[in-house]
C-alpha positions as MATLAB code, in Angstrom:
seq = 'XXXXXXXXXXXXXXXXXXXXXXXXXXXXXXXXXXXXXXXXXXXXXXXXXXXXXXXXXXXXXXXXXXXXXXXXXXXXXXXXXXXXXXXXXXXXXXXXXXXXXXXXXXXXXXXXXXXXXXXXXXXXXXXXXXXXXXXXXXXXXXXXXXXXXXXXXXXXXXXXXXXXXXXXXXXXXXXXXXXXXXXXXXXXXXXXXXXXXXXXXXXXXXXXXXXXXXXXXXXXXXXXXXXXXXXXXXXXXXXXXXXXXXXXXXXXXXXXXXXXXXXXXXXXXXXXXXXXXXXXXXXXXXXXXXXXXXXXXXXXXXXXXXXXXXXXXXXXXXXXXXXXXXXXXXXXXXXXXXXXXXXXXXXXXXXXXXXXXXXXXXXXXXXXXXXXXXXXXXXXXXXXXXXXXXXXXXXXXXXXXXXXXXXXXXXXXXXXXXXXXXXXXXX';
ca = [
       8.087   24.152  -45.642;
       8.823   28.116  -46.341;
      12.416   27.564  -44.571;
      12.911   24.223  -47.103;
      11.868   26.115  -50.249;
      14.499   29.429  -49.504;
      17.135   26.614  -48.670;
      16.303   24.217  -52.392;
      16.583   28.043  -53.746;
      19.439   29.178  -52.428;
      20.765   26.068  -53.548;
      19.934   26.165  -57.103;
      21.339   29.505  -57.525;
      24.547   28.206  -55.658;
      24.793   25.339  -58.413;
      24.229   27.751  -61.028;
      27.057   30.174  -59.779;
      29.610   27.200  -60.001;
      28.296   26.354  -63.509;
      29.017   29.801  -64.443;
      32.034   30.340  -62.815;
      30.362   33.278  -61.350;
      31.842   34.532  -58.097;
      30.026   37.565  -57.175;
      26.651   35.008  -57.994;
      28.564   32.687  -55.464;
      28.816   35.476  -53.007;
      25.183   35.998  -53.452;
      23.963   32.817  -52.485;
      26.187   32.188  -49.928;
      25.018   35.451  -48.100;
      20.977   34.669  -48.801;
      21.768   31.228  -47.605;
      23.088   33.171  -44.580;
      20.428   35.310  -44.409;
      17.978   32.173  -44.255;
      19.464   30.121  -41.539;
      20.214   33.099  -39.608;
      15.902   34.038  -39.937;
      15.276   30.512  -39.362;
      17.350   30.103  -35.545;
      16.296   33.986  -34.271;
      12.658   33.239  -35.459;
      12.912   29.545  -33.079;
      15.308   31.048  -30.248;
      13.227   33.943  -29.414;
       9.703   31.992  -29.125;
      11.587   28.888  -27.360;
      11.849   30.727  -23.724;
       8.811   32.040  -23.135;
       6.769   31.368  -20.077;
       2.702   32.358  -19.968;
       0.614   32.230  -17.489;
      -3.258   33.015  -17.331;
      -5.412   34.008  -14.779;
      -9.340   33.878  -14.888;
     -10.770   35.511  -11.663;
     -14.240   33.660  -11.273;
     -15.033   29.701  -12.878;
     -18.842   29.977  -12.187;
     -20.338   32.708  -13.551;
     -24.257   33.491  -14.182;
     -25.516   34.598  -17.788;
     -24.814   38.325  -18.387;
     -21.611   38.285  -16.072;
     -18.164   39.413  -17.110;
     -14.774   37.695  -15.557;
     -11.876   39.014  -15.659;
      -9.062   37.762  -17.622;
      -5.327   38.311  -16.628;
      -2.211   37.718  -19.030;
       1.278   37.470  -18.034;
       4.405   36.664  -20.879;
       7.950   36.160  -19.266;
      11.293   36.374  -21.388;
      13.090   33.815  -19.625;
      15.902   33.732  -21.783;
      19.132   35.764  -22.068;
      18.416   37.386  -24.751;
      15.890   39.790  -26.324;
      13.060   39.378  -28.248;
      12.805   42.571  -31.405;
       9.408   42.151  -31.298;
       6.569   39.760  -30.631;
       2.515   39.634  -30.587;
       0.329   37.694  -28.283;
      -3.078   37.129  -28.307;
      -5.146   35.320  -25.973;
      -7.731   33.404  -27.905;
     -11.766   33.153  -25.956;
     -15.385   32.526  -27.737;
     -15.604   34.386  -30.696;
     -19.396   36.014  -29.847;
     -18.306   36.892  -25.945;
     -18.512   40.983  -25.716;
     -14.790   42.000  -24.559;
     -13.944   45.207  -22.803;
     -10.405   46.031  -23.370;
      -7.149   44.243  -25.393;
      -6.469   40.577  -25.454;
      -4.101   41.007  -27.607;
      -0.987   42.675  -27.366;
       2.539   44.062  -29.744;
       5.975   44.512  -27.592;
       9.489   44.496  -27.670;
      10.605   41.691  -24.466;
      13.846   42.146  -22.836;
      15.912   39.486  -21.035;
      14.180   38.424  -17.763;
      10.726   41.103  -18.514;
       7.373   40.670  -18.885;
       4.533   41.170  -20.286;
       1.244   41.524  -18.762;
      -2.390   42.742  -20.126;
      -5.787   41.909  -18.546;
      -9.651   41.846  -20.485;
     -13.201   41.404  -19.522;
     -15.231   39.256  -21.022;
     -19.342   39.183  -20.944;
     -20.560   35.164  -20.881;
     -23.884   35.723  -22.423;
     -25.095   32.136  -23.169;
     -24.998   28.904  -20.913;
     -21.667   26.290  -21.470;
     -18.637   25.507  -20.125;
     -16.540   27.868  -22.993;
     -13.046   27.702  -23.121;
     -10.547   30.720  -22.508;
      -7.165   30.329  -24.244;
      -4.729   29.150  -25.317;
      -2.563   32.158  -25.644;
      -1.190   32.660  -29.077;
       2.067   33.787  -29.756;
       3.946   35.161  -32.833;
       7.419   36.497  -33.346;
       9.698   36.562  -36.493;
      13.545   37.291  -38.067;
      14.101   40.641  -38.624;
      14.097   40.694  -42.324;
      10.652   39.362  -42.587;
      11.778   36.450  -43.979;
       9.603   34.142  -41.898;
       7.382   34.362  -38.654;
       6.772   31.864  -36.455;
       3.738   31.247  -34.008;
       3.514   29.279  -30.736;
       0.863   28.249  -28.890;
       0.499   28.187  -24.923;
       0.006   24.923  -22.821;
      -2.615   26.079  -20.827;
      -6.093   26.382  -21.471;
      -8.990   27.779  -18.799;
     -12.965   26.990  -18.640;
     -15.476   28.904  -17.302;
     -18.886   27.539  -16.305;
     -22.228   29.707  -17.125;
     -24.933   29.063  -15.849;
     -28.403   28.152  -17.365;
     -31.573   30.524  -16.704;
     -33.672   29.644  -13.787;
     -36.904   30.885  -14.336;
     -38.961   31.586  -10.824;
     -42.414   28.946  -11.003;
     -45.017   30.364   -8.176;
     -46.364   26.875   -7.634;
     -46.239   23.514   -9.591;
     -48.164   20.405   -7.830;
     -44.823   17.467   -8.101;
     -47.311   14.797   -7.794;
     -50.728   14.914   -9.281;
     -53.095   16.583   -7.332;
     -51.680   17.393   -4.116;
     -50.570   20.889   -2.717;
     -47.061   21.911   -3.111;
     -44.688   21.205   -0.163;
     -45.019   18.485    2.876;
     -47.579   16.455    2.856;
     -48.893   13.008    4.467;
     -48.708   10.843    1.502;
     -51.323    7.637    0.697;
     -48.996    5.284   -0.466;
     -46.951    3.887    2.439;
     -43.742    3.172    1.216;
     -41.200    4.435    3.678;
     -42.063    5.453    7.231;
     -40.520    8.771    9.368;
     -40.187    6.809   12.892;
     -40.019   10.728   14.257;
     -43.722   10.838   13.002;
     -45.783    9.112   15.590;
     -49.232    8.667   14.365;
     -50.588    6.254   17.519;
     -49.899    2.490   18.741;
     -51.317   -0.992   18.254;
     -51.258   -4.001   19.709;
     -47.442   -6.118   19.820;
     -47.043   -8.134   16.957;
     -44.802  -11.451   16.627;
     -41.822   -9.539   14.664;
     -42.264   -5.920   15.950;
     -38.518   -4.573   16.285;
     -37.739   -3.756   20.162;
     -36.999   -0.169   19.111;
     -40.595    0.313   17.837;
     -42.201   -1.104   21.343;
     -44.281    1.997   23.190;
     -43.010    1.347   26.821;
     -45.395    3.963   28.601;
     -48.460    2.709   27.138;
     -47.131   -1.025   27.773;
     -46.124    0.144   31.295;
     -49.291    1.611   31.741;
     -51.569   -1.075   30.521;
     -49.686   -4.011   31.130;
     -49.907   -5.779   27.428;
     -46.836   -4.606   24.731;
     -48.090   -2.022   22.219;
     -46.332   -1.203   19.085;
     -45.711    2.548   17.748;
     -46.970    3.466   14.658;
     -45.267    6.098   12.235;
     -46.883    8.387    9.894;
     -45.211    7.878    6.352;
     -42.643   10.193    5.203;
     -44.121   13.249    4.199;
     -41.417   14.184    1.408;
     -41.700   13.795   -1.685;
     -39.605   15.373   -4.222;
     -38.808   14.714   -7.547;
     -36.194   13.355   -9.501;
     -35.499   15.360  -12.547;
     -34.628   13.443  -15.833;
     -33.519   15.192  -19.115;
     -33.040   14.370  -22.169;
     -30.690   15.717  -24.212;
     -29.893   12.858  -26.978;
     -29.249   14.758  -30.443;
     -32.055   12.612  -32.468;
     -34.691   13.761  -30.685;
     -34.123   17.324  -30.960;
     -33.674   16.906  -34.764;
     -35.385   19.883  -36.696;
     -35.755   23.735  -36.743;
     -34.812   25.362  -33.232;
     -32.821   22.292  -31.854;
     -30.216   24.098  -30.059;
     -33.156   26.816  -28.478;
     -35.775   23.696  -27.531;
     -32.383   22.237  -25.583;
     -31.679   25.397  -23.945;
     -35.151   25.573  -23.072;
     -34.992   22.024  -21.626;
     -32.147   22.591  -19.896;
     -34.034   25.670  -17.992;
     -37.702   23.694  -17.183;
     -35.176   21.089  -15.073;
     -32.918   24.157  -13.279;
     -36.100   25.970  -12.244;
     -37.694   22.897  -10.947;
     -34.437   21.919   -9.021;
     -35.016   25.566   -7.672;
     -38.422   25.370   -7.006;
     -37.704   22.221   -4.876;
     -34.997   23.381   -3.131;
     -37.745   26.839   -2.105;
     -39.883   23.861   -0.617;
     -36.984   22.063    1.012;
     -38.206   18.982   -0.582;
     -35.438   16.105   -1.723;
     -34.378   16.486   -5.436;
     -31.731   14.935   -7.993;
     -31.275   14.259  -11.779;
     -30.161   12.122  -14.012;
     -29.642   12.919  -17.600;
     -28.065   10.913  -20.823;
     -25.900   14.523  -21.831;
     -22.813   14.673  -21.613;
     -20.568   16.025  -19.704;
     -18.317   18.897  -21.513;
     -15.816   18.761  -18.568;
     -15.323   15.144  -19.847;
     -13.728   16.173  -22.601;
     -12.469   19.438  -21.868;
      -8.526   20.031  -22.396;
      -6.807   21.922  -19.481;
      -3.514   21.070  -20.618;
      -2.619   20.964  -24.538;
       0.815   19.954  -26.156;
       2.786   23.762  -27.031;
       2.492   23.945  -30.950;
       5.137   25.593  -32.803;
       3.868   26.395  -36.777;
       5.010   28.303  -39.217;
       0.984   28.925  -40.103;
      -1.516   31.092  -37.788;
      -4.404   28.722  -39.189;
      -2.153   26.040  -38.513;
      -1.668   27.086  -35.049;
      -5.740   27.600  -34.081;
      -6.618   24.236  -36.115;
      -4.487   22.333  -33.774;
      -6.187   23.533  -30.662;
     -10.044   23.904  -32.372;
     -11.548   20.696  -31.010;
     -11.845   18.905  -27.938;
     -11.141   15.236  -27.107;
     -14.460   12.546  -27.851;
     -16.385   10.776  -25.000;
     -15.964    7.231  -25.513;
     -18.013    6.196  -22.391;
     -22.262    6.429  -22.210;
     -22.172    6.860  -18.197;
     -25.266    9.028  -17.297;
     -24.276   12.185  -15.294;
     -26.773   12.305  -11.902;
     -26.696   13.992   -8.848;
     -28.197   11.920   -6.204;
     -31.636   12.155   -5.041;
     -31.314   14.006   -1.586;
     -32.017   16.402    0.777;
     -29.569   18.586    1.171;
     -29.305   22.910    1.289;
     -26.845   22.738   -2.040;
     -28.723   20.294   -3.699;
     -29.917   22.521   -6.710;
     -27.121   24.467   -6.667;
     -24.947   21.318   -7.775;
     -27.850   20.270  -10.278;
     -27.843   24.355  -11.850;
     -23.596   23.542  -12.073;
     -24.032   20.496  -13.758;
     -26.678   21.451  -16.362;
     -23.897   24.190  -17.684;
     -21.649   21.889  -18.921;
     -24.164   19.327  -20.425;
     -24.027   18.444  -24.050;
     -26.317   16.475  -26.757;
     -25.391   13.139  -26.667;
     -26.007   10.340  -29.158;
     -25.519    7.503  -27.072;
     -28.734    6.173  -24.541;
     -31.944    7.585  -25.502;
     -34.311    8.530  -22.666;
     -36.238    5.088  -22.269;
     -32.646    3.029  -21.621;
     -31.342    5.579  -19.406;
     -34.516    5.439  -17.293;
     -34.287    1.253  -17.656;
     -30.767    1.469  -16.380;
     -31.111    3.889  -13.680;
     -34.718    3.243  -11.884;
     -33.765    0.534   -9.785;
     -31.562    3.546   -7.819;
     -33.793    6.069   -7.658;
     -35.933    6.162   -4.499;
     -40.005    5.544   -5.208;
     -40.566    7.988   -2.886;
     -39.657   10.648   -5.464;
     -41.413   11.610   -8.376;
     -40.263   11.395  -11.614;
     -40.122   13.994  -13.633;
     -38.930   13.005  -17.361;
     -38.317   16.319  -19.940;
     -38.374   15.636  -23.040;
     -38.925   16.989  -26.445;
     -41.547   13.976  -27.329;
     -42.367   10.752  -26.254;
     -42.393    7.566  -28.185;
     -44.423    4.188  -27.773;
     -41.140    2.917  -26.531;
     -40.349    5.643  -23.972;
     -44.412    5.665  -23.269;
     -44.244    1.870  -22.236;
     -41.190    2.370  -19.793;
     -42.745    5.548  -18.239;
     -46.092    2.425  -17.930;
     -44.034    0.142  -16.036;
     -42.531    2.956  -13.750;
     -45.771    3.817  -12.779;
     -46.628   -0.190  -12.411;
     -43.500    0.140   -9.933;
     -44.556    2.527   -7.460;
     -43.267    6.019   -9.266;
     -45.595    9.208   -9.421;
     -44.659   11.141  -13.016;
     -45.409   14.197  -14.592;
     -43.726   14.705  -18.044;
     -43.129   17.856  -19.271;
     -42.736   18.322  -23.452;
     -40.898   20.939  -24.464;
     -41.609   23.184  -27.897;
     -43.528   20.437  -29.172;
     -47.653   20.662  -29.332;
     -47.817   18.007  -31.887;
     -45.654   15.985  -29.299;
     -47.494   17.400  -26.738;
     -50.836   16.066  -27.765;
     -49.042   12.479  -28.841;
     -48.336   12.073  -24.955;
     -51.217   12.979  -23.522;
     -52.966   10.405  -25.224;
     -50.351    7.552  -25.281;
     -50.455    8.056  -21.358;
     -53.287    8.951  -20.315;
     -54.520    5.209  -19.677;
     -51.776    5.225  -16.881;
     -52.529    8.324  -15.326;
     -49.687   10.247  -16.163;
     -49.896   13.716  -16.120;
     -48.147   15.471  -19.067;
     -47.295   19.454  -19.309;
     -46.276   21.330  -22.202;
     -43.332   23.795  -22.113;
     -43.220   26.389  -25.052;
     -41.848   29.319  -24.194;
     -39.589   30.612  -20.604;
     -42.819   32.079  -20.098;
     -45.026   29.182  -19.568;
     -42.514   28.086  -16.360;
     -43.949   31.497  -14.431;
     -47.678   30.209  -15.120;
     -47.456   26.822  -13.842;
     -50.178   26.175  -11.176;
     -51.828   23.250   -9.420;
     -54.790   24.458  -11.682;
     -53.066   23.844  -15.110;
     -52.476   19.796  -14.293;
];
């Protein structure tokens, strides 16, 4: 636009020489007209050959941890650039230690090359870059910025806060157990033998005590005697409306990474499923170079990041496995509020998947009728659950009472502090 207004200029004063029969006018305009194109192809032929590349030394990173950030601008044309500034653009409230920006004069076939720390101090999955260049004519007559094609993402971690003890399902001891309701049996578990029943699998058949008696006996297994729990959170944006949404979600986010930890402590089987979304869904590694004539032109362009258009639930398995919370703790830093499923339909659509041998473990900021008749008709199916509330004692006491005919326990979370004093003693 700045280039089209010198050239309608120029123009005018061109037209106005030849009215006058003015050659030194003439002369003018034709050297400003000069001057313009000439500002116009330096400004586009110096910022057309360069090459960036970005290095980020660690993409997991726990809160309070710095990364390191390294910059590297080739000329890769043949000829020089006068001058040119770069900055590398990263979350505006992230404590740097050093440049990320940088003034130089490029030569043919140089480089340039700086290198920052940053300081993640808040759980997400933030986004370093893209690198921002600017260069110019010599006569100031216009500067043009460029924009890199590469962006990076780091992944911070959410607090885990260390619980001493926290009873999974009501009122039982934390860690292996013998459990009362039979549903699954550990064949490694031999509890005794019975008599041979019409049906009894061939691998279940005791063949000493047969061999010894002379009638077929049957083993008998004790039932599995791990529980776990299957962590669901739920992060949709309507029901964290109000004062301190975005601290009650952080805090909800926490409750379910320290009970995936706890877990894990007691080698117990664990997974989650939550209705958040996932910000590496939408994240952009790869953006489209955008050359402006406008800095604020040049950061709108690259401000937002594409929409989710798809309400699949992000789990991680139920399982036992060594890594298991360590992939749940990953996935909880790039969740984001959702407005899609609320809590009760993502339970609907998941529960036929999850095993009944693991308790459920809803957290939540409240609990409706609605979501308080589908955590009925889990318990109707064979679940244990414990809900926890989070920030919410009105909530809190709305819970206990819608369900406390079903013998669900309910715990509420206020503070980080309340996750150290859970106890067996509390439910």
């Amino acid at each position: 636009m700045r280039n089209a207004l010198w050239f309608i200029i120029g123009g005018i004063v061109l037209a106005l020489a030849f009215a006058l029969r003015s050659p030194y006018l003439a002369y003018a305009a034709y050297a400003f007209l000069l001057l313009v194109a000439i500002a116009h192809f330096s400004s586009w032929a110096w910022l057309s050959g360069l090459d960036c590349q970005r290095t980020v030394d660690r993409a997991t990173v726990h809160q309070g941890e710095s990364i390191t950030v390294d910059v590297v601008v080739e000329n890769r044309r043949g000829w020089p650039i006068p001058w040119l500034y770069v900055e590398d653009l990263h979350p505006a409230d992230f404590p740097r230690a050093g440049d990320n920006a940088r003034l130089a004069v490029l030569m043919p076939g140089r480089s340039l090359r700086f290198q920052y720390r940053l300081t993640c101090p808040r759980r997400g999955y933030h986004r370093i870059g893209p690198l921002l260049m600017e260069s110019g004519d010599l006569f100031g007559l216009q500067r043009r910025f460029l924009t890199g094609r590469r962006q990076d993402y780091v992944s911070v971690l959410p607090t885990v806060a260390y619980i001493e003890t926290f009873t999974i399902a009501a009122r039982r001891p934390q860690g292996p157990v013998r459990i009362t309701n039979r549903i699954y049996e550990d064949p490694s578990r031999i509890a005794g033998v019975r008599e041979y029943q019409r049906g009894d699998p061939l691998n279940r058949i005791h063949w000493k005590a047969s061999a010894r008696t002379g009638d077929l006996f049957t083993k008998q297994a004790e039932p599995s005697n791990v529980l776990g729990a299957t962590l669901v959170l739920d992060l949709h944006r309507d029901a964290y409306a109000g004062e301190k949404a975005e601290q009650r979600m952080e805090l909800a986010i926490t409750t379910v990474a320290s009970l995936a930890y706890l877990l894990q402590l007691s080698g117990e089987q664990l997974g989650m499923i939550t209705n958040a979304r996932d910000a590496a869904d939408v994240a952009r590694y790869e953006i489209a170079g955008t050359e402006t004539l406008s800095r604020q032109d040049a950061e709108s362009g690259v401000a937002g990041e594409d929409r989710a258009d798809t309400l699949r639930p992000l789990e991680v398995p139920t399982r036992r496995s060594p890594v298991q919370a360590l992939h749940i703790i990953e996935n909880l830093a790039r969740v984001l509020p959702t407005d899609g499923l609320d809590v009760g339909a993502l339970l609907m659509a998941e529960f036929r998947k999850q095993p009944r041998d693991a308790t459920l473990i809803p957290v939540a900021p409240r609990v409706t009728p609605e979501f308080a008749r589908v955590l009925a008709q889990m318990k109707l199916s064979g679940f244990s659950v414990t809900v926890f509330i989070i920030d919410n004692f009105h909530g809190y006491e709305e819970a206990s009472v819608l369900l406390a005919a079903d013998g669900i326990d309910v715990l509420h979370i206020e503070t980080e502090r309340d996750l150290h004093e859970i106890s067996p003693a509390r439910i």
